[in-house]
KOLMIDO-352064 format. One record per residue (C-alpha): residue number from 1; x, y, z. Coordinates in steps of 0.2 Angstrom, whole numbers. Each point is the difference from the previous one (the first is absolute). Layout:
{NUM,{X,Y,Z}};
...
% end
This chain:
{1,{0,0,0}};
{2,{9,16,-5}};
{3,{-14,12,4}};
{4,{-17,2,7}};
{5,{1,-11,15}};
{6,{-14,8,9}};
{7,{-13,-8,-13}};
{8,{5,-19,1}};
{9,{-17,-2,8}};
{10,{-9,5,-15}};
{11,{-11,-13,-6}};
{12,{6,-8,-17}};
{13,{-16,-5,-11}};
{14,{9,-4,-15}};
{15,{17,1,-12}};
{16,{2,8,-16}};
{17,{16,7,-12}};
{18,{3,16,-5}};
{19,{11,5,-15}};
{20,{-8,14,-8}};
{21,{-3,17,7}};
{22,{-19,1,1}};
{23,{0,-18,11}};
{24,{-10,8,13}};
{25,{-15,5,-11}};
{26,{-2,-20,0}};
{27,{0,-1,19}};
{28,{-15,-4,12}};
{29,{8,0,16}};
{30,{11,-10,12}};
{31,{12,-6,-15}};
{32,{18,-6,5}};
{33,{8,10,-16}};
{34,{15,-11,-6}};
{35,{11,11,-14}};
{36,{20,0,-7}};
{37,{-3,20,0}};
{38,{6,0,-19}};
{39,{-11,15,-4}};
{40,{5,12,14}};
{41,{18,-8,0}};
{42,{7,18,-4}};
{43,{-8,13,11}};
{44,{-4,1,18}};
{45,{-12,12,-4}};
{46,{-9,-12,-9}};
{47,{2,-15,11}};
{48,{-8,12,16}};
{49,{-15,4,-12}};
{50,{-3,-15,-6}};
{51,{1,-10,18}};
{52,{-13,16,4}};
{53,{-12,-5,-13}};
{54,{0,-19,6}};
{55,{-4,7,19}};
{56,{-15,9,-5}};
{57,{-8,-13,-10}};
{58,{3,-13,18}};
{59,{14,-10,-4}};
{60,{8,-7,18}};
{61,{18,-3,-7}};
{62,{13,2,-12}};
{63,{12,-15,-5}};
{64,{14,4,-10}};
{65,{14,-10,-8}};
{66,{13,15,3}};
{67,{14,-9,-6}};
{68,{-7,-2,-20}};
{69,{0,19,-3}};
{70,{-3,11,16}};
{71,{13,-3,11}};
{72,{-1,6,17}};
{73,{-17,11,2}};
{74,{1,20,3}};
{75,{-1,10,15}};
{76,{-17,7,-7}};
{77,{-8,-17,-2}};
{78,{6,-6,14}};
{79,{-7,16,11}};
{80,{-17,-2,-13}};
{81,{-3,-17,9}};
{82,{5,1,16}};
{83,{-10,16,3}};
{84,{-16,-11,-9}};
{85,{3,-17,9}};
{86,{1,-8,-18}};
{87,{14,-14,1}};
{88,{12,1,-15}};
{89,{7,-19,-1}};
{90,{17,-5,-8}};
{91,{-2,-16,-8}};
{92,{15,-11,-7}};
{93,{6,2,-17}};
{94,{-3,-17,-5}};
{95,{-18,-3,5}};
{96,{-15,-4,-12}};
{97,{-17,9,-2}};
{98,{-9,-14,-1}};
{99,{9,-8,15}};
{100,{-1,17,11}};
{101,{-20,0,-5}};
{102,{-3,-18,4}};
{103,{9,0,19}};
{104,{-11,16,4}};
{105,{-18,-6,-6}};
{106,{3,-16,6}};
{107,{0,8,16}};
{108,{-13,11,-3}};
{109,{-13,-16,-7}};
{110,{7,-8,17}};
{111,{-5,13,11}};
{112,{-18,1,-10}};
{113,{-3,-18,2}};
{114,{6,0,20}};
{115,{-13,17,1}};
{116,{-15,-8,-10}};
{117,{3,-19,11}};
{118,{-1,12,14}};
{119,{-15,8,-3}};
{120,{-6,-14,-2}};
{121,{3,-9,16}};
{122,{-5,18,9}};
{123,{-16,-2,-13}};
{124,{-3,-19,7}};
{125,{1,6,19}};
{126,{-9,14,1}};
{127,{-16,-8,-12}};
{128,{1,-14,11}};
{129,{-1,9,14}};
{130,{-17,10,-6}};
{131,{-9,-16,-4}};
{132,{3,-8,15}};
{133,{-7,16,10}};
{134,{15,9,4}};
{135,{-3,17,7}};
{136,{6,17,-6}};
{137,{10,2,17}};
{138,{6,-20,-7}};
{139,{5,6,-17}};
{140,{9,16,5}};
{141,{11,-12,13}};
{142,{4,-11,-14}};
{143,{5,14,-11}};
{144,{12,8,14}};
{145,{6,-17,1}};
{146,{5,-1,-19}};
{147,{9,16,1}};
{148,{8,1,13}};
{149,{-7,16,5}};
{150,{-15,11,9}};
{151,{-17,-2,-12}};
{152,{-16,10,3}};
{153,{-16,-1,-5}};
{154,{-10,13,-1}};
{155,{-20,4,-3}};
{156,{-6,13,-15}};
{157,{2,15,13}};
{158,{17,-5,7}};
{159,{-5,-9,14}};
{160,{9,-17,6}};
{161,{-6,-15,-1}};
{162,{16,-9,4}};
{163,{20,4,2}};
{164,{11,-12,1}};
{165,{18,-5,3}};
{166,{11,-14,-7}};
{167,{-6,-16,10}};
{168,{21,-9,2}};
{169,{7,14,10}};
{170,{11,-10,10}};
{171,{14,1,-12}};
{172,{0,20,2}};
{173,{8,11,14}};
{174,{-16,9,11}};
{175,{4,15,-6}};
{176,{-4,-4,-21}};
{177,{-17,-7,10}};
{178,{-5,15,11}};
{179,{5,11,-19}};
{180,{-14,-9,-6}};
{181,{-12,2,11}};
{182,{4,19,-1}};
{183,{0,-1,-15}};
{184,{-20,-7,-1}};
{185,{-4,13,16}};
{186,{8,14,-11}};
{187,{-9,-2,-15}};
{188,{-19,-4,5}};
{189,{0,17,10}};
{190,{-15,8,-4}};
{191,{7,17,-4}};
{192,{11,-11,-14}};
{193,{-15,-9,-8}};
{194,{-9,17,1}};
{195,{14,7,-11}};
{196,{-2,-18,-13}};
{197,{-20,4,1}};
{198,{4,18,-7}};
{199,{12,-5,-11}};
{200,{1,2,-20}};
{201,{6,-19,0}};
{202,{-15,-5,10}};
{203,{-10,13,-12}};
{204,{6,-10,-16}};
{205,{-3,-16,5}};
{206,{-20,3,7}};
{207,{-2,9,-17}};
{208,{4,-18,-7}};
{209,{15,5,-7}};
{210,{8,-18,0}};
{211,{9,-8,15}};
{212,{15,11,3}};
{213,{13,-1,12}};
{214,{6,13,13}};
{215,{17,-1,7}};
{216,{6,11,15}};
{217,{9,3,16}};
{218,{-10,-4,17}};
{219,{0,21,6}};
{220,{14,1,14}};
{221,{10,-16,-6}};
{222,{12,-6,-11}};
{223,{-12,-16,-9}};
{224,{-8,1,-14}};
{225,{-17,-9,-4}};
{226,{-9,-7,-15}};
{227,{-17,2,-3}};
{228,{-13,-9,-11}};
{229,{-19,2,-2}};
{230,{-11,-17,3}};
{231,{-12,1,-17}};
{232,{-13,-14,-7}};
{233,{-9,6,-15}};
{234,{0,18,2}};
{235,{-3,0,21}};
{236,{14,7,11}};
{237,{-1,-12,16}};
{238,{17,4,6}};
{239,{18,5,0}};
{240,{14,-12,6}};
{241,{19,7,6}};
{242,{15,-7,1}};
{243,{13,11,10}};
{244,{17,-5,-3}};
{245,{9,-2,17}};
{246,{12,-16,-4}};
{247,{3,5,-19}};
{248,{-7,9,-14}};
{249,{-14,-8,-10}};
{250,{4,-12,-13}};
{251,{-9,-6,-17}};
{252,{-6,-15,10}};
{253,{-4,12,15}};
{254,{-12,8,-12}};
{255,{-6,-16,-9}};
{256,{-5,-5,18}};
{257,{-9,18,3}};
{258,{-11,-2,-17}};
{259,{-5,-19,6}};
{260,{-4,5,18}};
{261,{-11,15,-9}};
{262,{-8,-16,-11}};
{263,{-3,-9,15}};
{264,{-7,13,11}};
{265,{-10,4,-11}};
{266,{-8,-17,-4}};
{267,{-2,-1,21}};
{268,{-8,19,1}};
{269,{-13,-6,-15}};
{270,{-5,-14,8}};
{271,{-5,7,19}};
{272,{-8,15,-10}};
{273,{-10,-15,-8}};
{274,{-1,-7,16}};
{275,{-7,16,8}};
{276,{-13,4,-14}};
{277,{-7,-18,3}};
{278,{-2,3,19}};
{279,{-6,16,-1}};
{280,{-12,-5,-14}};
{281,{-6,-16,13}};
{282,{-1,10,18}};
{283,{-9,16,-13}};
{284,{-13,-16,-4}};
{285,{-3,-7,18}};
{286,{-3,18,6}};
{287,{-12,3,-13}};
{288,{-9,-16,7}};
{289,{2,3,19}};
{290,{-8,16,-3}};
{291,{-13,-6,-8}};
{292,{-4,-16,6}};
{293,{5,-12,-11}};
{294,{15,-9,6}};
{295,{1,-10,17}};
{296,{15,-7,11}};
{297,{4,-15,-12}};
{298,{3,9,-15}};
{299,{9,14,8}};
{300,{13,-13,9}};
{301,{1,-8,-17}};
{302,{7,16,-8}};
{303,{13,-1,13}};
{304,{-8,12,14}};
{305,{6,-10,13}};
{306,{7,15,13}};
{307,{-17,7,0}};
{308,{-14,-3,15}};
{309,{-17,-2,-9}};
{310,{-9,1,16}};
{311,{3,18,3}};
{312,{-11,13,-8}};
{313,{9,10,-10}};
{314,{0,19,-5}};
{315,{0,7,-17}};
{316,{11,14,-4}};
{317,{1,7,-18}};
{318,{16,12,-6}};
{319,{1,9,-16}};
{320,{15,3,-3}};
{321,{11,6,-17}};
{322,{18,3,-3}};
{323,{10,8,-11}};
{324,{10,-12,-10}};
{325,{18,1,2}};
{326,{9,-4,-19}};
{327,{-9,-9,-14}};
{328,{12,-13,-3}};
{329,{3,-3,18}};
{330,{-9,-18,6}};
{331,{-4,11,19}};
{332,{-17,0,2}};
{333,{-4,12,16}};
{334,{-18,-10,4}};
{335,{13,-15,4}};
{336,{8,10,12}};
{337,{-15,8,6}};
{338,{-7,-16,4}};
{339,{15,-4,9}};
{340,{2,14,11}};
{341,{-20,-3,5}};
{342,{3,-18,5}};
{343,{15,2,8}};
{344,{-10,13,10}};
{345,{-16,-9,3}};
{346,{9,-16,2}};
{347,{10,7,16}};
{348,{-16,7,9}};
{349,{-10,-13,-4}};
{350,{8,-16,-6}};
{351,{-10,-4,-16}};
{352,{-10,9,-13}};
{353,{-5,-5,-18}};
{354,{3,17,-16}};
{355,{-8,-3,-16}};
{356,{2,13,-13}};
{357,{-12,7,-15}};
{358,{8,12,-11}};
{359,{4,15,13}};
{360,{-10,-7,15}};
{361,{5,-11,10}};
{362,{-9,-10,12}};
{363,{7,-4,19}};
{364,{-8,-14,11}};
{365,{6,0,17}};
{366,{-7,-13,13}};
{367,{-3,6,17}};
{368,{-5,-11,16}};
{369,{-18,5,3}};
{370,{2,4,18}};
{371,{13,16,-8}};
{372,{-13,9,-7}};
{373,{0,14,12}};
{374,{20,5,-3}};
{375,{1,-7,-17}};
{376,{-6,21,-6}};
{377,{16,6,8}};
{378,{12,-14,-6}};
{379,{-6,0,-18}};
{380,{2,19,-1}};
{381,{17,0,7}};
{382,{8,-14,-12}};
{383,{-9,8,-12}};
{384,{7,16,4}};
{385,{18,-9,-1}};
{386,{-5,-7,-19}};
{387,{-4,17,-6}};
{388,{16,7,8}};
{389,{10,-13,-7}};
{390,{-6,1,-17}};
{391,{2,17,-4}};
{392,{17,-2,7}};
{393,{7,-13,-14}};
{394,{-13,3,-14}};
{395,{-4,15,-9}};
{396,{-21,0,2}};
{397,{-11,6,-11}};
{398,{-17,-3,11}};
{399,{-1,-11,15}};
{400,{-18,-1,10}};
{401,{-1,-14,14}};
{402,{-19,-4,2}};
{403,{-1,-11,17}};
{404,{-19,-9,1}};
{405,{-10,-3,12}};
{406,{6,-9,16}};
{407,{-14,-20,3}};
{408,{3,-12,9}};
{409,{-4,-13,-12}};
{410,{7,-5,-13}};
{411,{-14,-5,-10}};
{412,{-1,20,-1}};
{413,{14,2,-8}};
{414,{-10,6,-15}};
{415,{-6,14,9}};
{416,{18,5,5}};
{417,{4,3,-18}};
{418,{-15,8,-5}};
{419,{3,10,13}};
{420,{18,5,-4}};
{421,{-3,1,-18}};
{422,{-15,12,4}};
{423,{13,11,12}};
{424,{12,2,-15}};
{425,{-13,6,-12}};
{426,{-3,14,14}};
{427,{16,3,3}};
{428,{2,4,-21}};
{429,{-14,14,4}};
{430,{9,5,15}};
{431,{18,0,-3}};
{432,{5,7,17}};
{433,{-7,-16,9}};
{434,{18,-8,-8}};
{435,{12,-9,2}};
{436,{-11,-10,12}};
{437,{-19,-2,3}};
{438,{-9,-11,12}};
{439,{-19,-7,-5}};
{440,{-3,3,17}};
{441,{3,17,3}};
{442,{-4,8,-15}};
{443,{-20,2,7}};
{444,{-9,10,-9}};
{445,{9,-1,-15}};
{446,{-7,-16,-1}};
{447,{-18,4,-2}};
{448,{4,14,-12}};
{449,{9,-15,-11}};
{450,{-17,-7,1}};
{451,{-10,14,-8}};
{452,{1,-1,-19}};
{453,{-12,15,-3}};
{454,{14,16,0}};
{455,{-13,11,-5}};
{456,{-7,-5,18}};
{457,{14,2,9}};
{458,{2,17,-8}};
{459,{-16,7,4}};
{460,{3,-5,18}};
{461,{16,9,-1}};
{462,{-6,16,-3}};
{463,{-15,-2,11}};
{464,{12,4,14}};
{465,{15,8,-8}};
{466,{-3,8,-15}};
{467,{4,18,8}};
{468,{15,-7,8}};
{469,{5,-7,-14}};
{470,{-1,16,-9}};
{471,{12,12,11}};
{472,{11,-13,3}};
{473,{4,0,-20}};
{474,{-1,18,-2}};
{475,{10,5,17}};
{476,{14,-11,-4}};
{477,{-7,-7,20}};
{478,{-2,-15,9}};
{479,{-15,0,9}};
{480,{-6,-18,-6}};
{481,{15,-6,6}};
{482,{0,9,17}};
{483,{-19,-5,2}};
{484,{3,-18,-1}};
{485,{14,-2,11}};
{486,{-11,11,12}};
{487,{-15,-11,1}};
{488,{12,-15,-1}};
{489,{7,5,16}};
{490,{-20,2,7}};
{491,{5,21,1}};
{492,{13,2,10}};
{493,{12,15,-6}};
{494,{14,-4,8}};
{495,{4,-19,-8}};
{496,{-6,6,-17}};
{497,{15,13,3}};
{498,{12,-12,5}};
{499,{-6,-8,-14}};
{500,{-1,11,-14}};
{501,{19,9,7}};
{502,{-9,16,2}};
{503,{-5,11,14}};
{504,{-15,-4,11}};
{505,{-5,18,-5}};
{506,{1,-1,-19}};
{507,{-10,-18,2}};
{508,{-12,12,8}};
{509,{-2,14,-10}};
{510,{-2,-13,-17}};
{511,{-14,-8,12}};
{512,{-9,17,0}};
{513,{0,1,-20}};
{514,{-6,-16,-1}};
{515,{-13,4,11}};
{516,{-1,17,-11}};
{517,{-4,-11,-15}};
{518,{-11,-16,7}};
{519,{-11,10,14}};
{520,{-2,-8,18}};
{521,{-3,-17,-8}};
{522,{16,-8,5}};
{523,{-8,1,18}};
{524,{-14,-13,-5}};
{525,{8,-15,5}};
{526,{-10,-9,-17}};
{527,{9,15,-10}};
{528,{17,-4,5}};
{529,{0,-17,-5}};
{530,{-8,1,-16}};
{531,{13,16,-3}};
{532,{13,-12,4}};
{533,{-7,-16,-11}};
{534,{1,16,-13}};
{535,{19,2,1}};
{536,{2,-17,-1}};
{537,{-10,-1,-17}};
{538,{9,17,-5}};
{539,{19,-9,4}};
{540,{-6,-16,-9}};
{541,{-5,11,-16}};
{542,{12,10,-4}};
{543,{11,-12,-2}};
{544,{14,2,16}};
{545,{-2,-2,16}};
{546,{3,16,6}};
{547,{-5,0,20}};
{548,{11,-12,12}};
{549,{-2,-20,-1}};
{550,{-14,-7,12}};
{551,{14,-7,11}};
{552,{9,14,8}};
{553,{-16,7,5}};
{554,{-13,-10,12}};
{555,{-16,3,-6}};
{556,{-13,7,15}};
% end
C-alpha cells in the first residue's frame, strides 16, 4: 500500500481495468481499479486528475503495476489519496489481469455465498420462531443474540416494546455489559423518541416513502445506532435498532435487522388478527347480554371464563373518537383506549366485559348486589381516572362516558343500557354534562328526554320565561342563570354567592330585577317550581347546559 491507508475499510463490490482516460465514465461504484498508468505515464498533473476523476465516480482503490511505466508515484498523488482515504496499491510487475481479477471476486462470490447461507440460517430462526408463537419481546432477544449487540423494538409512535441485550455475556468484561444497558436506557428516553417522532426521517417513512434507514449517535455518547421501519403491505407497525456497542454493523448485521423486521411483522399481524377476532366476539356477547339473548353456557363457551354471571351488572356506554395518528401507521388509538379502560376498571373492580360499535363502545361491569349503595362513588372515580388517562396518551376528538342505571338484578341489565344510551343522547344536547353523566342524577333531564313534542316544551318555556329570556339576550345578563342556582339552593343568597363567585350583594340586587321582570310570583311556592321546571326546559333547548350540573347542588 503506497498511499491512502486510511480507506482499507472501504468495501470492495467489484474489480475492473482501466487503460483509457475516460475509465471512470464506466464506473458504478465500489470498483478496485487495476491499471499499468500508460496514459498518464508522463505527467503528474495528469495522473492527480485522473485518480480525481476515479474518486468521484466511487472507486475504493487504485492498484497499480508502478514498475511497467510509472515508477515510483508523486508527492501530489500520493497527498491526493491520503487526504481522500483512497488506497493506491503497487502490484508486482509480473502479475496477470486475469489472475489479479480471479483471486479478488473469488473472494467477493465467497463472501456473497457465506452472507446469503447466513441470511438464511437467521431467516430459518427467526420464521421458526413466529410460527411456533414466539413473542415480540422473544424475537428482539433472538436478534440481539445474532448480533452481538443491543436491539429495540419500537411501536409506530416510538414507544418500546422490548430492548434487549446479547443473551452469552459471560465471555465480556462487566463494564461492555453495564455500556449496553446504557446504552438501551439512553436511547428509549422519552425526550430522544420525542426528537425521532418530530423527525424528517420519521416524516418520510409515515408518508410511505419506502423503508429507510436512519443511522445516528445516541445524544451524550460515543455509539452509533441503526434504525429500520417494521412495514407489511404499506402499514408501519414498528422500528427496530441496533446500537453498535461491541462493533459496527456488518452486512449480516443488517441481513439480520431486515429478517427480524420480516418476522415481527408476521407476529404483529397476527395478534392484530388475534385482537380483531376477540373484539369482534366479546362486541357480540355484549350485544346479547344486553339484550337478552345469550345465557351462562354460551358465554363460558366463547372463553368468558374470569367473569361472575351471578352478579348483576351495570351498563356504561362511551363515545369516544380519536384523531388518527399517521395513515400508514398500524396504531389504532381505540386499542389503546380500550386498554387503558380495562386496566382501569380491572384494578377497581376485577372483571368487566368492552364491546365496541363503530365510535361507542360498550362497558359491562359486574358488581356484588349487596354494593349498590357505593357502587355511584366508585364507578365515577375509576371513571374519572379513564378519562384522565385518556386524554393523557391520546389525542381525543369527543369522549362522553354515559354510566346507566344502578339494579340489582341482572335480568335488568337491559334497562342499564337503555338507560345509559338514553344519558348519552342528553348529554349530546347538553354538552356541559361531559365527560361524565350518571342515569341517575341527571333527574329531570330525564323526563324532558321523554317529551318528543318541542313545540310543547317551548310554549312551556316561555310561559314562565319569556321576559327573562328577553333582557338576558339583549343585556348581555345572566339572570336565567342566577335564578336557577337561586331556587336550586331553595333561596338562600348567601350559598348561591358562594356559588356563583360573586358577592351576596350583587346575587341580591340581580334578585330584585328578576323580581322587576316576573312580579311577586316567585313567592308562590307552585310558581317557583314550575319557574324552575322552565330553566330546565330552557338549558335542555338551547342546546348547552348552561346552569351548574344537578350534583353540586342538593335540590330542596
Amino acid at each position: 500500500v503506497l498511499a491512502g491507508h486510511e480507506g482499507l475499510s472501504n468495501l470492495v463490490k467489484t474489480i475492473t481495468i482501466a487503460e483509457v482516460p475516460d475509465a471512470a465514465d464506466w464506473l458504478r461504484g465500489g470498483e478496485i481499479v487495476c491499471t499499468t498508468g500508460f496514459f498518464v505515464r508522463d505527467s503528474s498533473a495528469s495522473q492527480v486528475e485522473w485518480i480525481e476523476s476515479l474518486i468521484e465516480r466511487n472507486a475504493v482503490a487504485l492498484a497499480i503495476k508502478t514498475t511497467r511505466f510509472l515508477g515510483e508515484i508523486s508527492d501530489a498523488v500520493r497527498h491526493l489519496a491520503d487526504s481522500k482515504n483512497f488506497p493506491i496499491i503497487a502490484l508486482p510487475g509480473d502479475s496477470t489481469w486475469p489472475f489479479v481479477i480471479e483471486s479478488v471476486m473469488n473472494l467477493i462470490n465467497d463472501e456473497q455465498i457465506t452472507l446469503l447461507q447466513r441470511a438464511e440460517e437467521i431467516h430459518r430462526q427467526l420464521t421458526e420462531l413466529v410460527l411456533n408463537g414466539g413473542s415480540v419481546s422473544e424475537i428482539g432477544q433472538a436478534l440481539a443474540n445474532l448480533v452481538d449487540n443491543p436491539v429495540i423494538i419500537e411501536d409506530g409512535r416510538f414507544n418500546v416494546v422490548s430492548a434487549s441485550i446479547p443473551d452469552v455475556v459471560s465471555d465480556k468484561p462487566p463494564e461492555l455489559v453495564e455500556e449496553m444497558q446504557q446504552c438501551l436506557l439512553k436511547r428509549t428516553e422519552r425526550s430522544h423518541q420525542a426528537t425521532l417522532l418530530h423527525s424528517d426521517y420519521y416524516h418520510r417513512v409515515m408518508s410511505g416513502r419506502g423503508k429507510e434507514v436512519l443511522t445516528a449517535i445516541i445524544p451524550k455518547m460515543e455509539y452509533q445506532y441503526i434504525t429500520i421501519p417494521i412495514i407489511a403491505s404499506n402499514v408501519v407497525y414498528g422500528f427496530v435498532t441496533l446500537i453498535e456497542v461491541t462493533a459496527e454493523h456488518t452486512s449480516i448485521n443488517m441481513a439480520a435487522l431486515e429478517h427480524g423486521a420480516t418476522a415481527i411483522a408476521l407476529r404483529l399481524i397476527r395478534d392484530r388478527v388475534q385482537t380483531d377476532d376477540r373484539r369482534a366476539k366479546e362486541q357480540a356477547a355484549v350485544q346479547d347480554l344486553i339484550h337478552g339473548r345469550l345465557h351462562t353456557s354460551a358465554l363460558r363457551s366463547f372463553g368468558f371464563t374470569s367473569i361472575d354471571w351471578s352478579q348483576p351488572m351495570v351498563a356504561v356506554v362511551i363515545d369516544a373518537l380519536f384523531d388518527r395518528p399517521d395513515e400508514y401507521t398500524v396504531e389504532r388509538p381505540e386499542y389503546q383506549f380500550e386498554t387503558i379502560v380495562r386496566k382501569k376498571v380491572k384494578c377497581e373492580f376485577g372483571q368487566c366485559m368492552l364491546g365496541y360499535d363503530d365510535s361507542l363502545h360498550t362497558l359491562l361491569i359486574p358488581f356484588p348486589a349487596n354494593h349498590r349503595s357505593t357502587l355511584p362513588a366508585r364507578l365515577r372515580n375509576v371513571l374519572e381516572e379513564c378519562v384522565a388517562a385518556v386524554h393523557g396518551q391520546l389525542s381525543v376528538k369527543k369522549l362522553a362516558v354515559a354510566v346507566g342505571g344502578i339494579y340489582a338484578s341482572r335480568n335488568l341489565l337491559y334497562r342499564s343500557y337503555e338507560g345509559a344510551l338514553q344519558t348519552l343522547e342528553i348529554m349530546s344536547a347538553l354538552p356541559e354534562l361531559s365527560p361524565i353523566a350518571c342515569y341517575e342524577e341527571i333527574g329531570l333531564f330525564r323526563i324532558l328526554h321523554m317529551i318528543k313534542d318541542s313545540v310543547a316544551l317551548q310554549d312551556y318555556r316561555e310561559d314562565y320565561l319569556s321576559e327573562l329570556i328577553e333582557h338576558d339576550i339583549q343585556n348581555s345578563d345572566s339572570l336565567c342563570d342566577t335564578l336557577y342556582t337561586y331556587l336550586k339552593l331553595g333561596g338562600n343568597l348567601t350559598a348561591t354567592a358562594k356559588h356563583l363567585f360573586v358577592q351576596p350583594n350583587t346575587v341580591s340586587y340581580r334578585i330584585r330585577k328578576i323580581h322587576a321582570i316576573l312580579g311577586n310570583n316567585l313567592e308562590d311556592p307552585e310558581f317557583r317550581t314550575s319557574t324552575l321546571v322552565a330553566l330546565y326546559i330552557h338549558a335542555y333547548l338551547t342546546g348547552k347546559n348552561q346552569f351548574p350540573s344537578n350534583r353540586t347542588i342538593n335540590s330542596p
